[in-house]
N, C-alpha and C positions, 0 to 999 in steps of 0.2 A: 714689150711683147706684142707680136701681130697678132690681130685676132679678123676673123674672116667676118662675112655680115653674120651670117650661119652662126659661127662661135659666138659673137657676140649679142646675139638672141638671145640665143642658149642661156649664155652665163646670164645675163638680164633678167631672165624667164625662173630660174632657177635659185636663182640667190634668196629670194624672198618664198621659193615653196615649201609650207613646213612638212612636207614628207623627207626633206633632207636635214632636215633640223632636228636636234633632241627635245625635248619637251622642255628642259628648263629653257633652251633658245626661243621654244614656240611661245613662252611665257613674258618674254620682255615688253613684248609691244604687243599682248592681249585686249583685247577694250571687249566686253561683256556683250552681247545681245540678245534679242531676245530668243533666238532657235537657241542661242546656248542654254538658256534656263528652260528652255521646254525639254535640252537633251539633258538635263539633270535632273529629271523628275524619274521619280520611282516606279517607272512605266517602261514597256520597249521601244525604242525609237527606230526610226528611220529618215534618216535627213538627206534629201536631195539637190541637187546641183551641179553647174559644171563647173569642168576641171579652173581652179584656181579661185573657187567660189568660199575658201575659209573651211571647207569639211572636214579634214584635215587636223587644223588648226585646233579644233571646236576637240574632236574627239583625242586628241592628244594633250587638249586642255583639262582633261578628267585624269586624268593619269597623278598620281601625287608629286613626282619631281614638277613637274610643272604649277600646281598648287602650289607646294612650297618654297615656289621660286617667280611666285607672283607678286608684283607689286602694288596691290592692290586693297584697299581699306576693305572690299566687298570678301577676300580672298580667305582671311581668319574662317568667316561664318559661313563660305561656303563649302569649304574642307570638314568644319565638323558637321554639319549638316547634311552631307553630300551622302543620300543615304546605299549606297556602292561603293565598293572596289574597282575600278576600270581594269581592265586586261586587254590593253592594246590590242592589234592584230594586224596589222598590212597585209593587205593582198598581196602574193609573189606570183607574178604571172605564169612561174614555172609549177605552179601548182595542180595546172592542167595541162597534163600529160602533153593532151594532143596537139598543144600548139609548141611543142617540142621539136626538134629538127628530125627524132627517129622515130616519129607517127608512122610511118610508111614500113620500116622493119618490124613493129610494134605490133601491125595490125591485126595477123592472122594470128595474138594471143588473149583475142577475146576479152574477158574482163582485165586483164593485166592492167588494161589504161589506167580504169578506174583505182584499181589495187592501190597502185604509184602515187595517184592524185589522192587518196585520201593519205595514206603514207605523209604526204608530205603535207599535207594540211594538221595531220594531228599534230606532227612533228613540230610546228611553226606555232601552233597553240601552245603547249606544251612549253616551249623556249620562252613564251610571252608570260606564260604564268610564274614560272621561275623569275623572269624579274617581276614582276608582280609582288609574287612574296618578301624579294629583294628591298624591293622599295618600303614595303610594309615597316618591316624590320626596320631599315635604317629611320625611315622618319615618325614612323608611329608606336612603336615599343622600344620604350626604354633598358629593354634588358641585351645585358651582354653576353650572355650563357649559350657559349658557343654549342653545350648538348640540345639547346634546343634547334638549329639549325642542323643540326645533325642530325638528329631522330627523325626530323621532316624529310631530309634529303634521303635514308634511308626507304623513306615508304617511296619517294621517289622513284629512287634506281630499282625497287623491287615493281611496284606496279607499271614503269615502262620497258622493262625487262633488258636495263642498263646491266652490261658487268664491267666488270675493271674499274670500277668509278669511285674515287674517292667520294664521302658524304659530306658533300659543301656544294651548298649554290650552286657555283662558279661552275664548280666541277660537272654537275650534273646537264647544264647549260651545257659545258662542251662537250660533253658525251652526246647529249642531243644532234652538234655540229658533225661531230664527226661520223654517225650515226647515218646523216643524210647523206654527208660527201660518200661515206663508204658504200650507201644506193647507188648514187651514182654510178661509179665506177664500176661498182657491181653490172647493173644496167647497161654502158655502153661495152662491156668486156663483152657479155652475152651477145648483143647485139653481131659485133664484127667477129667471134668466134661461136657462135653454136650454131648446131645443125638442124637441121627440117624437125629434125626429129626430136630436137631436142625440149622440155620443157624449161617455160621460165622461172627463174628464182623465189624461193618464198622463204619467207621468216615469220616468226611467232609473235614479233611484233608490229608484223602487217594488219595483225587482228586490232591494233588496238583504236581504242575509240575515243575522241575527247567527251562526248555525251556521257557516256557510263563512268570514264573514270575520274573526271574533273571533282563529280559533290563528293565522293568520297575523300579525294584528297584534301577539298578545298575545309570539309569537316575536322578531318584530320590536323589541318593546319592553324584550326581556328581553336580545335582542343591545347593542342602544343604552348598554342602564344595567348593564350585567358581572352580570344577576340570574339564578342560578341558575336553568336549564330544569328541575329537578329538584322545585321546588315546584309546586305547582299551583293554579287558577283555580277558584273556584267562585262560580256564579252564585246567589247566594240571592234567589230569585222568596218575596217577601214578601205574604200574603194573595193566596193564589193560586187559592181560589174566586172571587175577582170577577174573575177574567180569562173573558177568551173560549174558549170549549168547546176552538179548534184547538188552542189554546197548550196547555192543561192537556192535551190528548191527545196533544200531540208529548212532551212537558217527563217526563212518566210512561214513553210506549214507551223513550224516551232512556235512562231507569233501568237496561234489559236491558245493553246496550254501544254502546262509543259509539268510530267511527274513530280518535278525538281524544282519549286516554286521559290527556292533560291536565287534562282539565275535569271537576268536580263540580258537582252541582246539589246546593242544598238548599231546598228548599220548603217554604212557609208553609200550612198549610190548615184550613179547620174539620172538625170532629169528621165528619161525613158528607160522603162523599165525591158528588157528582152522578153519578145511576145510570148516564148516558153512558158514565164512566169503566169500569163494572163490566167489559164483555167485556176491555180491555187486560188486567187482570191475573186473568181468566181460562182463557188458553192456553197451553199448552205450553210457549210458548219465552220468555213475559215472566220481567218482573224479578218478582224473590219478597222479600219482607223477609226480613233475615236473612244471605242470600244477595249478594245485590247492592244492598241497600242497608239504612241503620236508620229502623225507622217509631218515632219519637217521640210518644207518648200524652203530654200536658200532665196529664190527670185523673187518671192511671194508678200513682202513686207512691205512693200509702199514706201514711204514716206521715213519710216524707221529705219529704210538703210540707207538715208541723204544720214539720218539724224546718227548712227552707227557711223558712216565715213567721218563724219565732221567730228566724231570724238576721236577716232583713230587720226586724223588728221590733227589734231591739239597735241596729242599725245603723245606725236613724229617732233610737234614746233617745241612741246614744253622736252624731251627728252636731246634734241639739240641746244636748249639754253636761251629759247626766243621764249621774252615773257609774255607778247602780245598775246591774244586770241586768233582763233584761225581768219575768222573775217575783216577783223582790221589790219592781219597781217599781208592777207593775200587780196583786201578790197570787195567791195562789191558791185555785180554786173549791173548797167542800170535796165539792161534788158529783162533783167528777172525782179524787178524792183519788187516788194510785194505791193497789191491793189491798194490798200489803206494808206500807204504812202507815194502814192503816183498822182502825179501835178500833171493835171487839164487845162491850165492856163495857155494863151496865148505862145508863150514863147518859152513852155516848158519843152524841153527834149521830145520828150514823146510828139506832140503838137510839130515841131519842126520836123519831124519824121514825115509824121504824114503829109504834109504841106509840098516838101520836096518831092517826095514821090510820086504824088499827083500831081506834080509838074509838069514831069519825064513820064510818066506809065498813066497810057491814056484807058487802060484795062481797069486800074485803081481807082482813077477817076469815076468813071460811070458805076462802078462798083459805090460808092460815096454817094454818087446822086440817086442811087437806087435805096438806099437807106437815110433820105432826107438829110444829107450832111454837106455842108458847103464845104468846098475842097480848099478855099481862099481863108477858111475860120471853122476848122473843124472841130471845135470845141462841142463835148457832148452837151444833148438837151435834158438828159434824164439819166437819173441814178440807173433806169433798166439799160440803158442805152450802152453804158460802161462796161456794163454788165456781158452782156447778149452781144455786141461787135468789137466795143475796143479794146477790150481785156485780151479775148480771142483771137484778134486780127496782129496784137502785136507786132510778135517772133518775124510774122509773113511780111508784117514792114519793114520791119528792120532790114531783114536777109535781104529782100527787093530790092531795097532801099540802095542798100549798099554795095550791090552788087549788079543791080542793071543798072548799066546807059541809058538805055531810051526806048522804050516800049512804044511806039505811035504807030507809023506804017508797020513797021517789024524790031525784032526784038533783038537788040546789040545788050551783050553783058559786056562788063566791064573783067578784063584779064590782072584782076588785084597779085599780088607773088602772095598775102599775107591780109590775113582777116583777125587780127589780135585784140579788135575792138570787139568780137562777138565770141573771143574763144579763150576768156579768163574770167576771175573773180570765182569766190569760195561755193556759188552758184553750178559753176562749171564743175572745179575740180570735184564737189561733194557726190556729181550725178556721172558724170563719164565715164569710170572703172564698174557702174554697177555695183556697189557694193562689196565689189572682188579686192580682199586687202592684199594680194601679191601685186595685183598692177597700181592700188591705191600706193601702198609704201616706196615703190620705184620712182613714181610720177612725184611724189612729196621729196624723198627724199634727195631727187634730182636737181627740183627747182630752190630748194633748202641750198644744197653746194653750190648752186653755180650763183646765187646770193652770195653765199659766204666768202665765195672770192674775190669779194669787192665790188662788183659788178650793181649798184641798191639804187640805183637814180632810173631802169626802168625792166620794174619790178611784172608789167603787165605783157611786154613783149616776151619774158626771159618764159611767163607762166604760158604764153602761147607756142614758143619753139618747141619745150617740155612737152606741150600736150599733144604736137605735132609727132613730137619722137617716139613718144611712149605708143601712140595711136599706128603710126608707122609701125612697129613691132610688133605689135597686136597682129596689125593686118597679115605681116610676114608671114608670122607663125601660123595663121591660119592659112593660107595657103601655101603651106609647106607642108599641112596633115595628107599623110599617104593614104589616098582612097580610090579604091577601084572601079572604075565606073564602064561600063558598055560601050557608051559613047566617046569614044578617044578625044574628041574633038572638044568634049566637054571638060572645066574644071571649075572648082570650088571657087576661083577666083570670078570666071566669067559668071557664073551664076549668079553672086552676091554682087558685082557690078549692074548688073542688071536688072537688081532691085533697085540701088541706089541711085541710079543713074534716073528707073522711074518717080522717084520722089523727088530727087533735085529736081527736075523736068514738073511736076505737078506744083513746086514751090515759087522757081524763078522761069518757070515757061510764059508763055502768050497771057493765057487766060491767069488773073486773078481770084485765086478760090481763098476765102473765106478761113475753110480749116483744108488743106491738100492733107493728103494719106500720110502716113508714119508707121502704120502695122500694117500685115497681110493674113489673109486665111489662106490654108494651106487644103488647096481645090485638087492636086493634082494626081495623077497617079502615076508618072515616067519613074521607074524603081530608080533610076539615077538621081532624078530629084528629091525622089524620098529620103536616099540612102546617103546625099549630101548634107539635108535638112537634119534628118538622128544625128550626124557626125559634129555641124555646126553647131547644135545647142548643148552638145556634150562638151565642144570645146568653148563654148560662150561667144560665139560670134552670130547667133540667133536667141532671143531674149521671149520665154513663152510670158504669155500677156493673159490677164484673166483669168489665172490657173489659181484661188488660191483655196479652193477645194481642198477635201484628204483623199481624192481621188488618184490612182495610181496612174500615170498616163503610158501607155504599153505602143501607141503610133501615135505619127503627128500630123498622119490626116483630119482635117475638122480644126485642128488647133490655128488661134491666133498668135503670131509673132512678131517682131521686130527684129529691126538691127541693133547686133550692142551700139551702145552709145560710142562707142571706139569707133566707128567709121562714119560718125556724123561729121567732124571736120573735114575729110577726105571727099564728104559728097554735098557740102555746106549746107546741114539741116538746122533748124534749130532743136536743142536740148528737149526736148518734150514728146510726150506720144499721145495722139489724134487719132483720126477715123482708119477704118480698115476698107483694105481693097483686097480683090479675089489674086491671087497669085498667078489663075490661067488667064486676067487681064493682062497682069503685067508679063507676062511672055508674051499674049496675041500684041501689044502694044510696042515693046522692045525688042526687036531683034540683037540675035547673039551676034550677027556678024555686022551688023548695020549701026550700031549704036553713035548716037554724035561725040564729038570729042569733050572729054571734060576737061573746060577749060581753068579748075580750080585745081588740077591736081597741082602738090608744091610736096619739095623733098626736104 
């Protein structure tokens, strides 16, 4: 089969996202963290991040098909302990009306929008709950007494004012479907045949509400089947920015308290909140994180999400049949050596680093002599010394190192095809995807196959082509997000090149600095750039830095950021994040139509 670059994205991109997966699927290759067990506390959550960041995953992980299709020793004790029910929920982006194709015939009928959009939001609750109960039944009640599914599906089809609907499950489930298709149809009939005069459709089950009728059912159901009233119900609203303004404005005030002290919410959402939202949680009497509920940062973990990759990565090697560990099997970089084991001798690596480069880079040099270091025997003088430049100074030699010619009169790089000495080891893969397990499992499981086909004598080129290709598709897809911008001249691509172009520039340019920039503050106020920056860190190709507050972030003026680590091989950084520069530098500094050529790009 041909598949286009486009198709082949796609299918890449998608394969590993568990919004298309069942929850026993999302289950295979789970590995625990810690926002997981903050969203299993018996609190309201709300966990943030961008697309492909595991949210998803996390919240489909509450679900019980997936519990009991975990393989997992932690899995027993967290099913019984789990003190909720989950009730799924996916956003359907047709939930709001008005980004429907017949906004426009719609509009002269005033609230109708809304009517429709709650319509179809009950309706999708509603469906989520039926299997809810579904699932109950099969995995947690032993009983086979078909009247008990009956009597439930009864109050059912009476309280959503189903007819014709046989009293089972299934049935009531497809009552619900065809319930919506038949709006539909409903909908666009009126549309292309009614008149000026005519009014729009209503039914008695447009009244209905999931807030009022949920605790009575969910009481009802917990009578039926002998299930403790003592646990309780949470509604996890999955990808809860593409719902409609009302919802995400009711679903938030809800966080404060709620009549029905039954029920939790746990919500899905991206890193920026829609400024709509802003007044709710700035008054008085809202809910506060902390307080009445936990805000979950996906980005916000540090160190726990190298330590997160590297178990989901064992987890890829032990469920292919490799007994090694992840870092014997894939090596380790000697660039990222940890300090307590880095050799200062004479003619350790590091040492020969610097030695060469103070050869060729006479910027390096006097750099050296300005911090009392003979560039013929640079061997430190003092444990601070280690400490305070050459721990520090690393990364910036190496990249120099090996990638300038000759810094003296002017500065010649060297046009390498391939940098696979700086772009492998368990070092690289555990930090590059950010902690995102859809690009994590793609990149593992790639350089796993093209292993397996014999290919094992060189193990560190195959992990750089891999990280080249997976990094490639990254980039693609982000510049293939359709965004509108003012400025025609302008795109998501030029703009993000222009970051990165300023940091390579600040790494392997003229001057040798010490620690060059790796983040930016976000100074500016061109609404293009704004409106690029919200899009890039929804889709994870800007990384918020510093954030790990329970503060809601609603703009990303003021905020510090990064590049994902997905386009540091593309603009050869090294793996780490360093000082911040103002963002209206780096535009006064790079021009959009001027920029030199990068001479490291490779396909």
């Amino acid at each position: 089969m041909l598949y286009s670059n486009n198709d082949f994205m796609s299918d890449f991109y998608n394969t590993y996202n568990a919004r298309y997966l069942h929850p026993e699927q999302v289950a295979e290759n789970f590995i625990i963290s810690d926002s997981f067990k903050l969203l299993t506390k018996n609190r309201h959550s709300i966990i943030l991040g961008a697309r492909g960041c595991g949210k998803t995953t996390a919240m489909k992980m509450l679900t019980l098909p997936a519990l009991y299709n975990w393989n997992n020793k932690e899995a027993k004790e967290l099913r019984q302990n789990l003190p909720f029910y989950a009730i799924y929920i996916s956003t359907d982006i047709y939930w709001d009306v008005k980004n429907k194709s017949y906004e426009e015939q719609l509009h002269s009928f005033g609230n109708f929008f809304d009517l429709i959009s709650k319509f179809s939001v009950n309706s999708s609750i509603f469906i989520s709950l039926c299997e809810t109960f579904f699932n109950i039944i099969k995995y947690e009640t032993s009983s086979e007494d078909i009247s008990r599914e009956i009597e439930i599906s009864k109050i059912l089809i009476d309280r959503w004012k189903l007819t014709d609907t046989i009293p089972r499950l299934i049935y009531v489930k497809e009552s619900l479907l065809k319930r919506i298709d038949d709006v539909n149809q409903i909908i666009k009939n009126f549309i292309f045949n009614n008149r000026k005069s005519d009014k729009p459709p209503y039914y008695d089950f447009f009244s209905l509400d999931f807030d009022s009728s949920l605790p009575y059912i969910v009481s009802a159901f917990c009578r039926i089947y002998s299930i403790s009233e003592k646990k309780k119900w949470a509604l996890c609203f999955d990808e809860l920015e593409f719902a409609p303004t009302w919802l995400q404005e009711h679903l938030y005030r809800s966080l404060r308290s709620r009549r029905e002290q039954n029920f939790l919410f746990k919500i899905s959402s991206s890193p920026i909140l829609p400024k709509e939202l802003e007044p709710i949680f700035n008054t008085t009497y809202q809910a506060s994180a902390g307080n009445d509920f936990d805000c979950i940062k996906m980005w916000a973990s540090g160190s726990k999400e190298e330590d997160f990759s590297i178990k989901l990565i064992e987890s890829l090697l032990k469920s292919s049949g490799i007994k090694k560990n992840a870092k014997t099997f894939f090596g380790k970089n000697p660039l990222y050596l940890e300090s307590r084991r880095e050799s200062y001798s004479a003619s350790s690596p590091y040492m020969v680093e610097i030695k060469e480069l103070a050869d060729k880079d006479v910027e390096f040099k006097k750099f050296l002599l300005t911090k009392d270091i003979d560039p013929n025997n640079p061997i430190p003088g003092s444990i601070n010394q280690k400490a305070s430049i050459y721990r520090k100074i690393k990364p910036i030699v190496y990249f120099r190192n090996y990638f300038i010619k000759t810094n003296v009169e002017n500065t010649e790089l060297r046009t390498r095809n391939k940098s696979i000495e700086l772009y492998n080891g368990i070092e690289i893969l555990s930090k590059i995807c950010e902690g995102n397990p859809r690009w994590l499992i793609g990149l593992i499981n790639s350089i796993i196959t093209r292993l397996e086909l014999g290919n094992h004598t060189n193990n560190m080129s195959i992990q750089y082509d891999e990280i080249m290709s997976v990094s490639n598709r990254f980039i693609n897809s982000i510049e293939n997000i359709a965004i509108e911008l003012e400025d025609r001249d302008l795109t998501i691509k030029k703009f993000i090149d222009k970051i990165g172009t300023y940091f390579k520039e600040d790494i392997l340019g003229r001057e040798f600095k010490s620690e060059p920039a790796s983040t930016f503050n976000v100074d500016v106020k061109n609404p293009d750039y704004i409106k690029i920056i919200e899009k890039g860190i929804f889709q994870g190709a800007f990384i918020l830095i510093d954030d790990d507050n329970d503060d809601f972030d609603f703009q990303v003026s003021g905020k510090r950021l990064k590049l994902s680590y997905m386009y540091y091989p593309t603009y050869r950084l090294p793996i780490r994040k360093s000082k911040d520069v103002s963002l209206l530098k780096i535009f006064n500094e790079i021009n959009f139509d001027k920029q030199p050529p990068n001479l490291f790009n490779q396909q």
